[in-house]
C-alpha positions as CSV (number, residue, x, y, z in Angstrom):
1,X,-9.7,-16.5,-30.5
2,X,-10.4,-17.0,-26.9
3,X,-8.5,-14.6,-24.5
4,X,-6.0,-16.1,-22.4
5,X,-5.5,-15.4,-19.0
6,X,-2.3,-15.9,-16.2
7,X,-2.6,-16.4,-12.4
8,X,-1.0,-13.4,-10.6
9,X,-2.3,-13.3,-7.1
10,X,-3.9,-16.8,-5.2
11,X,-7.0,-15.9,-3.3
12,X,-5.6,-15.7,0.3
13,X,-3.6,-12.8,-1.1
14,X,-6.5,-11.3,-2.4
15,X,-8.8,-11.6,0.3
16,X,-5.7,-10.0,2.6
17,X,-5.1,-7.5,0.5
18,X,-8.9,-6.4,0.5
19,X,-9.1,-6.8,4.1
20,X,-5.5,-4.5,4.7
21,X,-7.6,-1.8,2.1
22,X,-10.9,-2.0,4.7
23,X,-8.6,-1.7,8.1
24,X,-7.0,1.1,6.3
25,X,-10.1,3.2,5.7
26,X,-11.4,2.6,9.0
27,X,-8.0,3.5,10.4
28,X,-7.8,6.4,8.3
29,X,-10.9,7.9,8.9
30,X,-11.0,7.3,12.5
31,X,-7.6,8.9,12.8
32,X,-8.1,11.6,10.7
33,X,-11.0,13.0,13.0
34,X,-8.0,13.8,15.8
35,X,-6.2,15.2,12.6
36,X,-7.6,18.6,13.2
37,X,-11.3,20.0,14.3
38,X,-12.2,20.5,10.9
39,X,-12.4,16.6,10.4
40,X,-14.0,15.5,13.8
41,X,-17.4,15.0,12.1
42,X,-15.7,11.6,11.3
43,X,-16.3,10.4,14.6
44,X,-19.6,9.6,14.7
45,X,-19.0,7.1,11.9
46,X,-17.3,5.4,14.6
47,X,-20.1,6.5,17.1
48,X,-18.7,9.8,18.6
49,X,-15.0,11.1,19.9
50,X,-14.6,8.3,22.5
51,X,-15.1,5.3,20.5
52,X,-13.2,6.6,17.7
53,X,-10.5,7.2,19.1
54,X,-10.4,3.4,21.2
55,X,-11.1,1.8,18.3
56,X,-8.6,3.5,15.8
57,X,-5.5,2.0,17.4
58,X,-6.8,-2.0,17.1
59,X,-7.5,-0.8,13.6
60,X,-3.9,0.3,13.3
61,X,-2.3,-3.1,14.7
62,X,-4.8,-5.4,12.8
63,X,-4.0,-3.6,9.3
64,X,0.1,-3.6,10.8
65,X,-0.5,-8.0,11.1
66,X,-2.1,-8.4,7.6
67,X,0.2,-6.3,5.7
68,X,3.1,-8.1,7.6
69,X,1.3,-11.7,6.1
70,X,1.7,-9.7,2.8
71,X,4.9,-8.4,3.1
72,X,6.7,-12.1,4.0
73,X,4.9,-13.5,0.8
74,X,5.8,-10.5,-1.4
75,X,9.3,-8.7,-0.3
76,X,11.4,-10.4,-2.3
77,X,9.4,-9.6,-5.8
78,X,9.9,-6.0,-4.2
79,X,14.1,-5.9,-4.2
80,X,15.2,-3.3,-6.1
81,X,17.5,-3.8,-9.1
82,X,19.7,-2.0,-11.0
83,X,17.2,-2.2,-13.8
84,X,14.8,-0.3,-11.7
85,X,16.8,2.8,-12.2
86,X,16.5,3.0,-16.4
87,X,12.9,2.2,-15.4
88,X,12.9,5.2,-13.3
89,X,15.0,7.5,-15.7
90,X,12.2,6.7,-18.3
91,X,9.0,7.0,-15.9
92,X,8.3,10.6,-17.3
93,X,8.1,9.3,-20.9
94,X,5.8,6.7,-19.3
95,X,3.2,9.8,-18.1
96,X,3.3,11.1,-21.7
97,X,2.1,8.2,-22.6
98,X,5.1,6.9,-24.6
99,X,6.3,3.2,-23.1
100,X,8.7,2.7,-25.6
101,X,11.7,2.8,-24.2
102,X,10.8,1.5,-21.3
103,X,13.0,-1.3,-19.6
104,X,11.4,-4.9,-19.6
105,X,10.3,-5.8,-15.9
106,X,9.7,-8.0,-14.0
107,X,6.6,-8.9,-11.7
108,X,6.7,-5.5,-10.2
109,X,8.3,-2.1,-11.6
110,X,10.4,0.3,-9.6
111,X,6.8,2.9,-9.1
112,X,5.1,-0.7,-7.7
113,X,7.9,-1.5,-5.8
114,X,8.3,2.3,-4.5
115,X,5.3,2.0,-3.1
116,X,5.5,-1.1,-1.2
117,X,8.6,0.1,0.7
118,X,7.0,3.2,1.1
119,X,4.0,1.4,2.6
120,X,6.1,-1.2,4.9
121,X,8.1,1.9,6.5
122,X,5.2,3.7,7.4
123,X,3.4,1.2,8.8
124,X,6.3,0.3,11.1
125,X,7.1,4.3,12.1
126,X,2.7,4.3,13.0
127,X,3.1,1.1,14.6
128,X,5.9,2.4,17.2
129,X,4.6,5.8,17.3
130,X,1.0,4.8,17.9
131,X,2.4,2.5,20.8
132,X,4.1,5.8,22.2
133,X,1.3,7.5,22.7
134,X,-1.6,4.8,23.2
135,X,-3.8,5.8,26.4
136,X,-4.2,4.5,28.7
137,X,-2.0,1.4,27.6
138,X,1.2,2.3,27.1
139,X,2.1,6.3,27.1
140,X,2.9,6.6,30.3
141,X,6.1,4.2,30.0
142,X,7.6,7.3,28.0
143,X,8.3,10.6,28.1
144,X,6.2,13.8,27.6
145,X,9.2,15.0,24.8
146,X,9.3,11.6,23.0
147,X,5.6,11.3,22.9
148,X,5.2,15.0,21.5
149,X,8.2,13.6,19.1
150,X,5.6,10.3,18.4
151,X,2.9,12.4,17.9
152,X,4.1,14.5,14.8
153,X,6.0,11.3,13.5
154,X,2.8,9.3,13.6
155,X,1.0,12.1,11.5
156,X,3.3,12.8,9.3
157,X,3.8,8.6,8.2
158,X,0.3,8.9,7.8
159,X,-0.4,11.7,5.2
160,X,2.7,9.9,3.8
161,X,0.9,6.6,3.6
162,X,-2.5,8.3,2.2
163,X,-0.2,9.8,-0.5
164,X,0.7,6.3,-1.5
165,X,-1.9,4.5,-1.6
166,X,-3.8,7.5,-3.8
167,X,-0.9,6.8,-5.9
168,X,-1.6,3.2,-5.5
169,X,-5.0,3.3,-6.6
170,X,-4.4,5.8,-9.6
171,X,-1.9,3.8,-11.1
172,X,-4.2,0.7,-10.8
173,X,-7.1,2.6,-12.5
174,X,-4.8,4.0,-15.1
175,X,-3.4,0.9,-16.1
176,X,-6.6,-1.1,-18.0
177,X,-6.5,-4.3,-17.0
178,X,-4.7,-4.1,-13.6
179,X,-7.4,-3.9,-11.3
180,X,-8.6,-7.0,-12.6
181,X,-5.9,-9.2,-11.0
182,X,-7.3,-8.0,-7.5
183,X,-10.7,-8.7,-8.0
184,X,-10.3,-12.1,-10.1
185,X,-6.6,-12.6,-9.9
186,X,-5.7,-12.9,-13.5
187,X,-4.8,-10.3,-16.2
188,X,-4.8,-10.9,-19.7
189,X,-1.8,-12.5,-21.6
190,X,-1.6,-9.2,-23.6
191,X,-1.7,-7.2,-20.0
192,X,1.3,-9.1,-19.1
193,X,3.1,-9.3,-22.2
194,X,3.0,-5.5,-22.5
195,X,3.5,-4.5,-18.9
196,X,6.0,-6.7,-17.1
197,X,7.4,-8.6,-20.4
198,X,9.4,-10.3,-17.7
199,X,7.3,-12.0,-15.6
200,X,5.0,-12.9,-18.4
201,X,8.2,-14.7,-20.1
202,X,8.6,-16.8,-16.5
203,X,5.1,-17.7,-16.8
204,X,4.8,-18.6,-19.8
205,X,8.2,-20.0,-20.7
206,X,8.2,-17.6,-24.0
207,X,11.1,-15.6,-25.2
């Protein structure tokens, strides 16, 4: 019997997703080499200290404008529900491996949707932050306090954001079958059946 397979994500949203993964690296990396000396050696990826550090920011704003694209397309899939919260209350049963009482969801659970907020209000805080403190462009609009302020705001959104999107990429690995709907965009009727019973039922039309 031939497997049967369900769109979940269109190409555009693939290809912007992959592109929002790439600006994060090179964001990430190039900003973790002013993280502390211990992590310079980053730099020369980007070809030393001064490069590095002009380049990081333009990675920062073009990773900010594609996950904006995403977020418009995706937000609403994201709202929490009261559902979310039996989801939640059952999420440790989940890590021992036993889904069964878990809550039917939708296209996205509450650990999915957790993530995405927690992604979309980091990005904002390093977008403001970053603009704070950007030399020679814009720092000197603000004061010495409130760039200091920037500084450790702008750090600490971004261990935040590396924290989620390990989480991101563990759940994806962990979940067989998941990864494939960023790389084709389709997952298995059983994938969906099993893992957002929901969605699968508005896609199918199946009770």
């Amino acid at each position: 019997m031939a497997t049967r397979y369900l769109r979940r994500y269109e190409d555009r949203d693939r290809m912007n997703h992959w592109f929002i993964a790439l600006m994060f690296v090179l964001a990430g990396l190039s900003g973790l080499a002013f993280f502390h000396p211990s992590l310079y050696f980053f730099s020369a990826l980007f070809g030393g200290g001064v490069w590095a550090r002009i380049l990081h920011p333009f990675f920062g704003v073009v990773m900010v404008l594609a996950f904006a694209v995403m977020f418009f397309r995706l937000w609403r899939d994201n709202v929490f529900t009261p559902a979310d919260r039996e989801w939640v209350a059952h999420s440790g049963d989940m890590l021992r491996g036993d889904k069964s009482s878990m809550p039917p969801v939708g296209k996205y659970n509450a650990g999915q949707k957790g993530v995405f907020w927690l992604m979309a209000v980091c990005l904002l805080v390093l977008l403001v932050t970053g603009f704070m403190f950007w030399q020679p462009w814009f720092a000197n609009s603000f004061p010495i306090l409130l760039r200091r302020i920037a500084v450790v705001l702008h750090a600490g959104s971004a261990v935040a954001l590396i924290l989620g999107v390990i989480m991101h990429v563990y759940a994806a690995i962990w979940v067989k079958g998941t990864v494939r709907a960023m790389t084709r965009g389709t997952v298995t009727d059983g994938w969906a059946r099993q893992n957002h019973p929901l969605w699968h039922r508005e896609m199918t039309g199946k009770q």
